[in-house]
N, C-alpha and C positions, 0 to 999 in steps of 0.2 A: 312817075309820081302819082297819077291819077289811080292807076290802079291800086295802090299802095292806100289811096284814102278810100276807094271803093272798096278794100280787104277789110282795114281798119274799123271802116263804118259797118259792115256787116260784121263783124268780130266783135263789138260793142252792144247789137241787136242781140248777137248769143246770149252775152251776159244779159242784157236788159231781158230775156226771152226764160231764161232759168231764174233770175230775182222775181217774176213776176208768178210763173209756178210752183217757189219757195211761197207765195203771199198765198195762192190760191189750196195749194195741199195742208198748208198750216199745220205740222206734224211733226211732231215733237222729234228733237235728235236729228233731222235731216238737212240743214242746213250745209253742211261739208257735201255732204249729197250735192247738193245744187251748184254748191260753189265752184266745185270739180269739173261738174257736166256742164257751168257754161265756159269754162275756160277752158276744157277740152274741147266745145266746139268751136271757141273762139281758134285752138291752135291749130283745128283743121283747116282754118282758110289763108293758114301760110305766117309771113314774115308781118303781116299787117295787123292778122287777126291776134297773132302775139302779144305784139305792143297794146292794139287798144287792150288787152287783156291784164297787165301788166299795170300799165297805168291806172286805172280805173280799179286795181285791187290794190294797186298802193292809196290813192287816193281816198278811198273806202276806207281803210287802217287807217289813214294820219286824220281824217274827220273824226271817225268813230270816237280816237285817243281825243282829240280836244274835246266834243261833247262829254265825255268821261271827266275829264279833269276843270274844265270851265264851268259845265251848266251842272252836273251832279257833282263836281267836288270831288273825286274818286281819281286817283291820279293810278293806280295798277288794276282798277276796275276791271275784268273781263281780259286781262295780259295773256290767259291760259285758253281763254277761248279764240282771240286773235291768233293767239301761236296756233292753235291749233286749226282754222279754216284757213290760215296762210298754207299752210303745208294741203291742205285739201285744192288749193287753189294752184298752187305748185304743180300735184300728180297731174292736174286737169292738164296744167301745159306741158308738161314733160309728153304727152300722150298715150299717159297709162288708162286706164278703162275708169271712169267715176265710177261704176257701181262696188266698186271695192268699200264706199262709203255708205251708202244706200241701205235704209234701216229697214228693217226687215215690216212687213207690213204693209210698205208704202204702197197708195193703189199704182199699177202698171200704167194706168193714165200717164204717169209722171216718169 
């Protein structure tokens, strides 16, 4: 079990580690980009890095929708954009390659 939470919590860093590159590249369209490559490497570090990955993109969608429908009043607000980095977040764990998403431009920094 210990290891499980030491997966988990590096699996969680993934994400927090590509959210924080999504802030700093700031570029337009790349998002899926980001979302893909940290739950890709979140699903590199196994069965833990999975779950925190999983969780943590649902929880992300079910905030996002309430901010959307309580604080702005928009109840389908952004539905095409959710669908659509959910599926980006998806490839990421399935362990297909994120740069499938990766917009052209972007510096290789990233």
């Amino acid at each position: 079990m210990e290891f499980f939470t030491f997966v988990s919590t590096v699996g969680t860093w993934d994400l927090w580690r590509a959210y924080r590159d999504n802030l700093e590249a700031n570029y337009q369209n790349s998002d899926r980009y980001f979302y893909a490559r940290g739950n890709f490497e979140a699903q590199q570090r196994g069965a833990g890095g999975i779950w925190a990955a999983k969780i943590i993109s649902t929880s992300r969608k079910y905030f996002q929708g309430l901010l959307n429908r309580y604080y702005f009043g928009m109840r389908n607000h952004g539905s095409e954009s959710l669908e659509s980095t959910r599926k980006a977040e998806e490839w990421g764990r399935s362990g297909k390659d994120p740069n499938h998403f990766r917009p052209q431009g972007l510096p290789e920094k990233f």
